[in-house]
One Martini backbone bead per residue (centre of mass of N, CA, C, O) as a GRO file, in nm:
protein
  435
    1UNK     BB    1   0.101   0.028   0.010
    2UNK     BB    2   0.146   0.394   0.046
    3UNK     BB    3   0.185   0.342   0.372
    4UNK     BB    4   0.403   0.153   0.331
    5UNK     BB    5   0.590   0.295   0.108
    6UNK     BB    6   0.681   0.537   0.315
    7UNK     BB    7   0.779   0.368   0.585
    8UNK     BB    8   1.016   0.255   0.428
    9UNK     BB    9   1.156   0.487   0.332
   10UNK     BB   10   1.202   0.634   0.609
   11UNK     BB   11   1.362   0.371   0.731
   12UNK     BB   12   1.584   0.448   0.482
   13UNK     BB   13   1.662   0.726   0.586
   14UNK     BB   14   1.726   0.684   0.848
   15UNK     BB   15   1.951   0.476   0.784
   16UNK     BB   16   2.123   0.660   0.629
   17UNK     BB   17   2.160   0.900   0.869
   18UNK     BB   18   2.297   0.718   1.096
   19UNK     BB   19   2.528   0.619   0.920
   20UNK     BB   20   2.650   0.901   0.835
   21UNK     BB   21   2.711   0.998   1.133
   22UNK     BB   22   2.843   0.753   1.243
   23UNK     BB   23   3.066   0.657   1.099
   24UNK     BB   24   3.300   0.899   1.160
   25UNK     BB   25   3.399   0.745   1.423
   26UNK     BB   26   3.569   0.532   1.221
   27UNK     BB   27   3.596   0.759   0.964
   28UNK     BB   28   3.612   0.932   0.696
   29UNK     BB   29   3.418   1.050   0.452
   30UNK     BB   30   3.612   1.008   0.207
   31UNK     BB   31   3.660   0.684   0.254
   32UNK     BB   32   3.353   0.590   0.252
   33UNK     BB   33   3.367   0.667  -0.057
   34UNK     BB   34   3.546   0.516  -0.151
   35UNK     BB   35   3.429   0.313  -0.092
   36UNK     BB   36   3.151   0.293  -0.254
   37UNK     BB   37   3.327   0.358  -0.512
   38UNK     BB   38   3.387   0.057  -0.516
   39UNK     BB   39   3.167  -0.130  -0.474
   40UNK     BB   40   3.027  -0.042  -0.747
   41UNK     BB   41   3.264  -0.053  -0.963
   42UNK     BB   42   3.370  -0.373  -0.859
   43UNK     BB   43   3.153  -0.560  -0.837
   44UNK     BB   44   2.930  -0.409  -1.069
   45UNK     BB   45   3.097  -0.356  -1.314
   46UNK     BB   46   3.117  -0.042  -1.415
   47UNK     BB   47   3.392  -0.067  -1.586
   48UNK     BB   48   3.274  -0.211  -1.816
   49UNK     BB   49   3.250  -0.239  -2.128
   50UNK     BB   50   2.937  -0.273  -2.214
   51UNK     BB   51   2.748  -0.186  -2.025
   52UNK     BB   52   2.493  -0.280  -1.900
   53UNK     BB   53   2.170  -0.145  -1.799
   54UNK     BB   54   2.039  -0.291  -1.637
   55UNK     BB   55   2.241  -0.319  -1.388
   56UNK     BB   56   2.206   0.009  -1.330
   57UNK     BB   57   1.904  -0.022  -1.286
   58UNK     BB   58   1.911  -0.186  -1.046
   59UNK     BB   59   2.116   0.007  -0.846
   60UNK     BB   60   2.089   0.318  -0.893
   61UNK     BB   61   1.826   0.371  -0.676
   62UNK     BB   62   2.048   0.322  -0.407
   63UNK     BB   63   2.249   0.506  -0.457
   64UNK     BB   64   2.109   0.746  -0.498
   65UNK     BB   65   2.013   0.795  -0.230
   66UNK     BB   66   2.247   0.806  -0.081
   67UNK     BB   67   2.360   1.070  -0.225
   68UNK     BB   68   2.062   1.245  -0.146
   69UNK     BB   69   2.146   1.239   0.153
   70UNK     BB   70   2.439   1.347   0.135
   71UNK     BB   71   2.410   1.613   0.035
   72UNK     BB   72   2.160   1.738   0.190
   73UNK     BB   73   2.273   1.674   0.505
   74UNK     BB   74   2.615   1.658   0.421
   75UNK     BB   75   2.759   1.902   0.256
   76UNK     BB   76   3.024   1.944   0.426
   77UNK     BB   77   3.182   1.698   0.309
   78UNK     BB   78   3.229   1.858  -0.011
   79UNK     BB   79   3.480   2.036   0.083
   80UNK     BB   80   3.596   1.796  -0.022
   81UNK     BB   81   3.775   1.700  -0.308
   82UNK     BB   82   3.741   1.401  -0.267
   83UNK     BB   83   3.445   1.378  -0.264
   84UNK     BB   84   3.397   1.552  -0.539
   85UNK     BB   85   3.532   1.334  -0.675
   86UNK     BB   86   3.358   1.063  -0.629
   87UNK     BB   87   3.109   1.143  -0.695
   88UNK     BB   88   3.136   1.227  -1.011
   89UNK     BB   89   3.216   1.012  -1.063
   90UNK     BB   90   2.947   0.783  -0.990
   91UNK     BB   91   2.778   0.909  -1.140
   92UNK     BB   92   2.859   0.899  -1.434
   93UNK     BB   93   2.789   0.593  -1.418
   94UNK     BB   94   2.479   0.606  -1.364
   95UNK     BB   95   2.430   0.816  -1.578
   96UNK     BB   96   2.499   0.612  -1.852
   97UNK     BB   97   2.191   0.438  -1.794
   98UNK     BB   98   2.031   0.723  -1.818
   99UNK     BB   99   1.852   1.006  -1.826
  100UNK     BB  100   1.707   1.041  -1.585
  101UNK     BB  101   1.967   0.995  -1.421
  102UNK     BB  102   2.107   1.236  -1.525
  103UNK     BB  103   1.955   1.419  -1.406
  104UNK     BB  104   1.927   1.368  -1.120
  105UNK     BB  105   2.211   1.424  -1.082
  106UNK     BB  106   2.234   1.723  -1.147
  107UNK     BB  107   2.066   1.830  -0.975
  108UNK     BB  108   2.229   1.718  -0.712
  109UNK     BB  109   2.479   1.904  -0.805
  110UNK     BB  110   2.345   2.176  -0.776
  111UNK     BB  111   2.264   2.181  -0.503
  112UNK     BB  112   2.550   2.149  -0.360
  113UNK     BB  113   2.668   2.438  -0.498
  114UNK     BB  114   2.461   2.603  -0.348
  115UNK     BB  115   2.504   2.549  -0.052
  116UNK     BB  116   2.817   2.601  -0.065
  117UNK     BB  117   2.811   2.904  -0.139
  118UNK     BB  118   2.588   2.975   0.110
  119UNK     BB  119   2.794   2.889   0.340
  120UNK     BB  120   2.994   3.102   0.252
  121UNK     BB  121   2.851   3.351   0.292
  122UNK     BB  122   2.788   3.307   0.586
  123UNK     BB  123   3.106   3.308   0.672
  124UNK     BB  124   3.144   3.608   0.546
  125UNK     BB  125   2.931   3.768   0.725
  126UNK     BB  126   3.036   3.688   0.972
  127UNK     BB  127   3.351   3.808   0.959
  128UNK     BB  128   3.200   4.105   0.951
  129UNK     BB  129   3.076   4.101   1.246
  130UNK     BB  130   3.332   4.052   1.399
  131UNK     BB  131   3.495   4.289   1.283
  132UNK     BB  132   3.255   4.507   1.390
  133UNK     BB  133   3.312   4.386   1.720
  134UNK     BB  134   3.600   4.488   1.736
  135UNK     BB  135   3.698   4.678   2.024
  136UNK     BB  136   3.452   4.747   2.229
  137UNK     BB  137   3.534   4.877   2.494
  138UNK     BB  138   3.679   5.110   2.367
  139UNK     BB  139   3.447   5.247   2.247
  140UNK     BB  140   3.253   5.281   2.503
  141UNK     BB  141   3.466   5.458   2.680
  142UNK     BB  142   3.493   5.708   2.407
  143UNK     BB  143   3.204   5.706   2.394
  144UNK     BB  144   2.963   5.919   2.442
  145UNK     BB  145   2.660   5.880   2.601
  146UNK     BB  146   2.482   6.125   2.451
  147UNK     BB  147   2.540   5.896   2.175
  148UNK     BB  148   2.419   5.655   2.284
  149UNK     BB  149   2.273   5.389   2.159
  150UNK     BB  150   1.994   5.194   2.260
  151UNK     BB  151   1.747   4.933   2.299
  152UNK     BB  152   1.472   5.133   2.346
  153UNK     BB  153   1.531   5.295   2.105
  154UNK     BB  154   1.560   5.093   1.841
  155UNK     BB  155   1.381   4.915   2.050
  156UNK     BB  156   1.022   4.931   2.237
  157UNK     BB  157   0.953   4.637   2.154
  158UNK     BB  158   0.958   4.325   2.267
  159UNK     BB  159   0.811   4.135   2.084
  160UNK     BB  160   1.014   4.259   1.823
  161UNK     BB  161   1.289   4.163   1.957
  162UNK     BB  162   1.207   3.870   1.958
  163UNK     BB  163   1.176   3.815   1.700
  164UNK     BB  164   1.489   3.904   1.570
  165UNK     BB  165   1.602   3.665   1.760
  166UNK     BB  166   1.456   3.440   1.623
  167UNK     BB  167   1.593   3.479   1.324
  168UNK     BB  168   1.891   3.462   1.443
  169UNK     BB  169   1.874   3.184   1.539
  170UNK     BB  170   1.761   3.025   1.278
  171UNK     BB  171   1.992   3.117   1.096
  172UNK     BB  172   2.233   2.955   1.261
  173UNK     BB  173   2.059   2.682   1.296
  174UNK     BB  174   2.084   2.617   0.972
  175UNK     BB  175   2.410   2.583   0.975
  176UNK     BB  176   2.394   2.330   1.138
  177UNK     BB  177   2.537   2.063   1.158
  178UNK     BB  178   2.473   1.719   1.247
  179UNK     BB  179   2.816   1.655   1.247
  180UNK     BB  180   2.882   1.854   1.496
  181UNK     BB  181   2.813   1.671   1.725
  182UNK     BB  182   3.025   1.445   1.685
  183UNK     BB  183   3.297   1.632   1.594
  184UNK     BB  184   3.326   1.727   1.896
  185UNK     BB  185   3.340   1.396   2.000
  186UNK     BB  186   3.605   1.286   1.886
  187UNK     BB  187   3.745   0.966   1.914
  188UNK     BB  188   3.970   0.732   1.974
  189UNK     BB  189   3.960   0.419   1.809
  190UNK     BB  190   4.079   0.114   1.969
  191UNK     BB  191   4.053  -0.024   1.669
  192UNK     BB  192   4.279   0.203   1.550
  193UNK     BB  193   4.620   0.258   1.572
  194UNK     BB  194   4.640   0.525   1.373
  195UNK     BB  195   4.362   0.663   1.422
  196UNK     BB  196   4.193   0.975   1.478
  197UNK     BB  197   3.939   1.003   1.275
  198UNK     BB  198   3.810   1.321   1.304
  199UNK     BB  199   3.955   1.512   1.475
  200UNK     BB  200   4.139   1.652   1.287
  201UNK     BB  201   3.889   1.752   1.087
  202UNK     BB  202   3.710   1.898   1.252
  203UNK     BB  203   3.401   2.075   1.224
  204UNK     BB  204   3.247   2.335   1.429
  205UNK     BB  205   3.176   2.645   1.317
  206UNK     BB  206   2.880   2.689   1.359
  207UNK     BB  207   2.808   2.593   1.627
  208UNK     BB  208   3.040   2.790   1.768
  209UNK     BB  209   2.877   3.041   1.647
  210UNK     BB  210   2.626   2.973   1.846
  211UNK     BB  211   2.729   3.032   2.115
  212UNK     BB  212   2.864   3.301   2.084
  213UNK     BB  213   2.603   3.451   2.045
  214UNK     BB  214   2.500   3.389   2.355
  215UNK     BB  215   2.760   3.507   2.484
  216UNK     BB  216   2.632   3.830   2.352
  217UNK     BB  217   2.348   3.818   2.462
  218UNK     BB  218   2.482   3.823   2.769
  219UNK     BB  219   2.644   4.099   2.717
  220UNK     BB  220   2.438   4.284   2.605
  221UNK     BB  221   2.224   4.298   2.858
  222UNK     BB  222   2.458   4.387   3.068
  223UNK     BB  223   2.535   4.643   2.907
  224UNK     BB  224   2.214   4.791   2.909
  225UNK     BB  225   2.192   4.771   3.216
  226UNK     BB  226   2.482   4.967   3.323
  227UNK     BB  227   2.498   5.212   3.136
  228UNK     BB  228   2.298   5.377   3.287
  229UNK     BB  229   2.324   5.623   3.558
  230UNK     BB  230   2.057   5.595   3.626
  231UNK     BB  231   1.836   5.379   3.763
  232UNK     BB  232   1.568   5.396   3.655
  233UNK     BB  233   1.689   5.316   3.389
  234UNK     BB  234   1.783   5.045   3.456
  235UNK     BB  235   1.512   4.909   3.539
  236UNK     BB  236   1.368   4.947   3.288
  237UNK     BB  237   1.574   4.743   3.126
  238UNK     BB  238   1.535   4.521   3.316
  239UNK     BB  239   1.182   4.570   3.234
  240UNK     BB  240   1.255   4.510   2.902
  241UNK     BB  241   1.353   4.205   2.900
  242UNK     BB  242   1.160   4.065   3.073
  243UNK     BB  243   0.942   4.074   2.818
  244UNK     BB  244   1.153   3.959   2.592
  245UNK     BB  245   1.162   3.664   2.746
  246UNK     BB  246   0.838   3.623   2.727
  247UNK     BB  247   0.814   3.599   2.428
  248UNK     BB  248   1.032   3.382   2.368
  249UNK     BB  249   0.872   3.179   2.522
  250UNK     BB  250   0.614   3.177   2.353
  251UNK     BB  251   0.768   3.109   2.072
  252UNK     BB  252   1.000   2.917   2.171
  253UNK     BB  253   1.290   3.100   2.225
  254UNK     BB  254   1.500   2.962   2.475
  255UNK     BB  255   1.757   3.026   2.415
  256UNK     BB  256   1.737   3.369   2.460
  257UNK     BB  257   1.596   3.327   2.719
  258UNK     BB  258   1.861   3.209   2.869
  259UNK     BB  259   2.046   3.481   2.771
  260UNK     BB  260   1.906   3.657   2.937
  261UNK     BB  261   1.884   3.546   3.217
  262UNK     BB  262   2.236   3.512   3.207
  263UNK     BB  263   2.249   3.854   3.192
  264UNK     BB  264   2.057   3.923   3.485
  265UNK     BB  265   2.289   3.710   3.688
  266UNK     BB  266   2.512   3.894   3.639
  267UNK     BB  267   2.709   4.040   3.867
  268UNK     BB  268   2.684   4.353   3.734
  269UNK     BB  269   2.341   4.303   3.799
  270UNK     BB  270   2.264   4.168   4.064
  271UNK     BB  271   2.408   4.390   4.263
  272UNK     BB  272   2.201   4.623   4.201
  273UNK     BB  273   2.005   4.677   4.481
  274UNK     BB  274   1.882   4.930   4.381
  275UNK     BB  275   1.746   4.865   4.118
  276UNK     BB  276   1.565   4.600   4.188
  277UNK     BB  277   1.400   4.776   4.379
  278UNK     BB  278   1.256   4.897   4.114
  279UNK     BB  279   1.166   4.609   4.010
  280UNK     BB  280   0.931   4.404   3.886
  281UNK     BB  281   0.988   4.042   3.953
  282UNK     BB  282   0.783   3.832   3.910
  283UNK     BB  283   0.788   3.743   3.594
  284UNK     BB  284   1.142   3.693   3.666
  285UNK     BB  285   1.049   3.435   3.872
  286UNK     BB  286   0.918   3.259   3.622
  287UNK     BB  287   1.151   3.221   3.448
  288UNK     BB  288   1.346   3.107   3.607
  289UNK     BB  289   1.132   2.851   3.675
  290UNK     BB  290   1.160   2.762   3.438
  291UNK     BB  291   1.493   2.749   3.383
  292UNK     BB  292   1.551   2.547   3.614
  293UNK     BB  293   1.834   2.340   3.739
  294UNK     BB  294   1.640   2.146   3.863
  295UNK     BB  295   1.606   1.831   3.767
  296UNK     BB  296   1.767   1.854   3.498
  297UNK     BB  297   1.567   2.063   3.371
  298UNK     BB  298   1.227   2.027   3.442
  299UNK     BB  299   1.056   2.262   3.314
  300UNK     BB  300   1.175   2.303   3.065
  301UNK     BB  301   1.147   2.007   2.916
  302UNK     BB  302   0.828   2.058   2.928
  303UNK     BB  303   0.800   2.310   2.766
  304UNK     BB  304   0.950   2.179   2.528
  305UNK     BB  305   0.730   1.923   2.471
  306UNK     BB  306   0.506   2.119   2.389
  307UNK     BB  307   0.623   2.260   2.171
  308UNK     BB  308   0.685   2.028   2.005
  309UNK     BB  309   0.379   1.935   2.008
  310UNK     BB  310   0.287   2.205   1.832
  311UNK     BB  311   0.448   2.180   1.621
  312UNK     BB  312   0.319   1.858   1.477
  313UNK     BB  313   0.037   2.046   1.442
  314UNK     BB  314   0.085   2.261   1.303
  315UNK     BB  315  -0.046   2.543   1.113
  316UNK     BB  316   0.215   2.711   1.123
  317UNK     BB  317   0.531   2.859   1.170
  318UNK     BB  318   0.466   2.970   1.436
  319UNK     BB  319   0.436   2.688   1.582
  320UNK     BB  320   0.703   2.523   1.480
  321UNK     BB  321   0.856   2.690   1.700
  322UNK     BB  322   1.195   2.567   1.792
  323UNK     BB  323   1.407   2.684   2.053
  324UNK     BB  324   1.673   2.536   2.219
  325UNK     BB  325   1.865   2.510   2.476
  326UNK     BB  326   2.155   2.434   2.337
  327UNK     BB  327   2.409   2.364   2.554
  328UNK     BB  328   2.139   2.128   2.662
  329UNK     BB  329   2.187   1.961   2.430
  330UNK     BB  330   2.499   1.906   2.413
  331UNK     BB  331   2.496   1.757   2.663
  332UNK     BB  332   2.342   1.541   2.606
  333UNK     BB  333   2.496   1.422   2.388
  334UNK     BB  334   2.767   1.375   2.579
  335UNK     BB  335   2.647   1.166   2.749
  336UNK     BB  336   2.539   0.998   2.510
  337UNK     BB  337   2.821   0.927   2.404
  338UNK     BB  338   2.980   0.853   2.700
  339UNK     BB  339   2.761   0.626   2.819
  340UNK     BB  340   2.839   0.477   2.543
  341UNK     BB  341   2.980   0.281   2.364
  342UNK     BB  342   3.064   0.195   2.023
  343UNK     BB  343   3.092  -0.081   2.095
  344UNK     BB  344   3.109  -0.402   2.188
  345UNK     BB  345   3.249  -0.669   2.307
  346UNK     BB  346   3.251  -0.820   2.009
  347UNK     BB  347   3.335  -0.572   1.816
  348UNK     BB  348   3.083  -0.416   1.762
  349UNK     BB  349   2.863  -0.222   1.640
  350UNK     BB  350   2.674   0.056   1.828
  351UNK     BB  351   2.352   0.089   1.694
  352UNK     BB  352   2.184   0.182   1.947
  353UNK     BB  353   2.340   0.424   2.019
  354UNK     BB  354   2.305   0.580   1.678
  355UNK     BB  355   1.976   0.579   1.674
  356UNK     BB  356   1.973   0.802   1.952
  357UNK     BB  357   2.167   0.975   1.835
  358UNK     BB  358   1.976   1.077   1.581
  359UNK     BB  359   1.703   1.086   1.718
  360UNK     BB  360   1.808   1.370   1.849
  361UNK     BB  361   1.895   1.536   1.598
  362UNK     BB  362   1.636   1.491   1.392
  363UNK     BB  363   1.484   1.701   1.576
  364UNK     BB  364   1.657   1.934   1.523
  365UNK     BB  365   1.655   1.919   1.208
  366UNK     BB  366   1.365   2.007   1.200
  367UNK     BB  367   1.373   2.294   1.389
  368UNK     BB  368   1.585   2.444   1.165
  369UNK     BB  369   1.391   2.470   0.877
  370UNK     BB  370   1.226   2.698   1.008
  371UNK     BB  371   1.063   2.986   0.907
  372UNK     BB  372   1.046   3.299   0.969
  373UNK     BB  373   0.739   3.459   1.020
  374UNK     BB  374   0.893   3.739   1.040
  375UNK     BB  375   0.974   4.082   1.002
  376UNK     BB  376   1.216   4.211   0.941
  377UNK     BB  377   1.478   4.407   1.089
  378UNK     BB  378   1.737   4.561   1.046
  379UNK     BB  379   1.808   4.789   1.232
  380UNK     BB  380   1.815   4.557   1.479
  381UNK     BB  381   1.990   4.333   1.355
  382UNK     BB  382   2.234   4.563   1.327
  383UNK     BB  383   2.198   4.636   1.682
  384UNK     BB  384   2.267   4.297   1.776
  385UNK     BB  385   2.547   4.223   1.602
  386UNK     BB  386   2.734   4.525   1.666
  387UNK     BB  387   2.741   4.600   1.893
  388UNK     BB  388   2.924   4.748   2.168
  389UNK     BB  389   3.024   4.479   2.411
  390UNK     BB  390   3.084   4.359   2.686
  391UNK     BB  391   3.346   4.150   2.796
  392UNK     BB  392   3.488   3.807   2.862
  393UNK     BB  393   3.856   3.768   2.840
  394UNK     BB  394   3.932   3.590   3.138
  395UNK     BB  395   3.926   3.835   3.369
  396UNK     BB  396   3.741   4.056   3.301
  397UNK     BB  397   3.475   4.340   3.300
  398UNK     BB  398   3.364   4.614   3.173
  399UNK     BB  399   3.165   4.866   3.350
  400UNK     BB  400   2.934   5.140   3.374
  401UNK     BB  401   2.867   5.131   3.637
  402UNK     BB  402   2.871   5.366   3.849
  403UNK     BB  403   2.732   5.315   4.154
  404UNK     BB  404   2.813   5.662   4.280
  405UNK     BB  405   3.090   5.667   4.096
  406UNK     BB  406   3.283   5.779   3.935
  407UNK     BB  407   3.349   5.621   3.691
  408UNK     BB  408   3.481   5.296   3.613
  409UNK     BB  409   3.433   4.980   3.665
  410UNK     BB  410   3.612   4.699   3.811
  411UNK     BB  411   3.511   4.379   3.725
  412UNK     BB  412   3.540   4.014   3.844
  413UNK     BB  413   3.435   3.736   3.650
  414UNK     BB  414   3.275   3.455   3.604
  415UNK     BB  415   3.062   3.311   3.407
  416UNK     BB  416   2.694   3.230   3.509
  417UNK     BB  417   2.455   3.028   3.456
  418UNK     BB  418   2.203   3.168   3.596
  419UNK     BB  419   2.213   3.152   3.928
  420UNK     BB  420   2.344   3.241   4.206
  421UNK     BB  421   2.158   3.106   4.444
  422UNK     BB  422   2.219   2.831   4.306
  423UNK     BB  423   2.359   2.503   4.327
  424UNK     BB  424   2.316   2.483   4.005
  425UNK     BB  425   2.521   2.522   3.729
  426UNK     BB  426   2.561   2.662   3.412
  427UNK     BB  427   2.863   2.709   3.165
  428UNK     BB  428   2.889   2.782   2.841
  429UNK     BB  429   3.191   2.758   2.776
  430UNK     BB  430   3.184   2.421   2.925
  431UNK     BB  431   2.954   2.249   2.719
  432UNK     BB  432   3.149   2.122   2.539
  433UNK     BB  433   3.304   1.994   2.802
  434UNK     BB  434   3.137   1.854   2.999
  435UNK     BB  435   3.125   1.999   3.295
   0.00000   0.00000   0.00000
């Protein structure tokens, strides 16, 4: 029946994705390739002269499937020439026996230079962003307090600021490859006595680079709280960010509701006991519990299965909408990943381990393709992404708030996620390295 065949189709689409994910912690992406196209033209003697169509209709349509899955999936693996050159041979042996498959063939190498176009210029704006956000303490120190713009100036509209960030989210969220989760952790192989798999050539580039937004976005938040000198207005700034957190939440994105507030906890937002005073904190108060990392933070997750379940029945991209608090994914999938072995005792490769490992990924990439239903506002995206803010260099933070004191305070302290007041802390820049 049709309703067979296509979870026929599906249950070999997971398992193609599944196996081309976790492959890579046992060989190279190029390895394994160059073994596909050893076993189809030596095999399948696709390499003999006259040779049958037959045999090629035959094969072609399992082949086409995996090439189709791993070009539109795991594109960043063909940015290897030694992927792209087994690649356009193995095509065209499958495209000469048929004209279909000619076209299929075309299409398929169209999509993946296309994509991989998209994916420069994606990383050549991240370098213009980062190039314009470069020596901001200096700025800020520098340029009169009269002339500077706030973020309540920008945007007076929190559910406005909430939507622009969701856009953010979305959009760096979409080029993170599902291979960047695996190639963050990958250990060398006991049964390989040479190769230490992917770690030599791992890239975590886009990964890497949405941690970073998250830890910008938690250093935007306690400068724009720190900067204005009466108490007064850093108050109104705590209690538009609070209103920015709650749009967040409801829109479904975590990631930045989690940034604020880590932006709000961070020590030279806390201290100040005398602005705090002046801020309705309900709220506020609702949002931590949501937040909150004990039990695993069980609000959250429950709150995430919510939304993820308004996902799968929506019928608007607005409400399609889940993003997660990312750093709490990444720890996930390393305990994941640390919790159970790569083989078996048997020296078998742990293929229900690479299955679960799999579908927590496979989860977050429906989540990343969905398209951002607001409309852009390039002046807000652009004093969101390049604004200069304060942050830690690994030793200090400088932060403009006057305190009752001429000049400004030098603060020491390390970032800390979430709580001060809380016995569980989780810090974003150790997420990665599951401390």
């Amino acid at each position: 029946s049709t309703q067979e065949t296509s979870n026929t189709v599906r249950n070999e689409q997971t398992y193609i994705f599944t196996f081309l994910l976790s492959s890579r912690l046992f060989m190279h992406p190029y390895e394994l390739m160059a073994k596909v196209c050893h076993l189809c033209i030596e095999q399948q003697r696709l390499s003999e002269p006259g040779l049958d169509k037959n045999r090629i209709r035959k094969i072609a349509p399992k082949i086409l499937q995996l090439l189709t899955e791993w070009t539109e999936t795991f594109p960043y693996d063909f940015r290897d020439e030694r992927m792209m050159r087994n690649l356009k041979e193995l095509a065209q042996r499958i495209a000469s026996g048929d004209e279909m498959y000619w076209k299929n063939i075309q299409q398929l190498l169209q999509n993946l230079i296309r994509k991989l176009a998209t994916v420069s210029q994606y990383e050549e704006v991240l370098a213009k962003i980062n190039a314009t956000s470069t020596d901001c303490p200096t700025v800020l120190k520098t340029k009169p307090q009269s002339i500077q713009r706030d973020i309540i100036t920008v945007c007076n509209d929190p559910y406005v600021l909430a939507q622009q960030l969701t856009h953010i989210e979305l959009e760096r969220l979409n080029y993170i490859g599902p291979e960047e989760f695996v190639q963050a952790f990958v250990q060398k192989d006991p049964f390989d006595n040479d190769k230490s798999c992917y770690r030599d050539q791992k890239k975590t580039r886009n990964l890497e680079a949405y941690v970073e937004w998250f830890n910008r976005l938690s250093y935007l938040v306690a400068t724009e709280i720190c900067m204005p000198v009466k108490k007064k207005h850093r108050a109104r700034v705590i209690e538009y960010f609070i209103d920015v957190a709650r749009e967040c939440f409801n829109i479904g994105n975590f990631n930045s509701l989690m940034a604020i507030i880590s932006g709000m906890n961070m020590s030279p937002v806390s201290r100040l006991k005398k602005t705090w005073a002046k801020v309705k904190t309900a709220k506020f108060y609702i949002l931590e519990h949501q937040m909150d990392p004990s039990s695993n933070f069980y609000n959250y997750r429950t709150a995430l299965r919510g939304a993820a379940q308004r996902s799968l029945t929506a019928h608007s991209n607005r409400e399609k909408i889940v993003i997660p608090f990312f750093s709490l994914l990444i720890k996930d999938i390393y305990f994941l990943n640390e919790g159970c072995a790569n083989r078996l005792p048997n020296g078998h490769v742990n293929f229900e381990k690479f299955w679960e490992l799999a579908k927590q990924i496979s989860e977050f990439m429906m989540w990343k393709q969905v398209e951002c239903p607001f409309e852009r506002d390039r002046k807000i995206l652009q004093y969101l992404l390049t604004v200069p803010v304060f942050s830690d260099d690994g030793k200090e933070l400088w932060t403009s708030c006057r305190c009752g004191v001429a000049g400004y305070c030098l603060v020491s302290f390390h970032v800390k996620l979430l709580l001060p007041h809380r016995k569980e802390r989780l810090c974003p820049e150790t997420c990665l390295s599951g401390k």
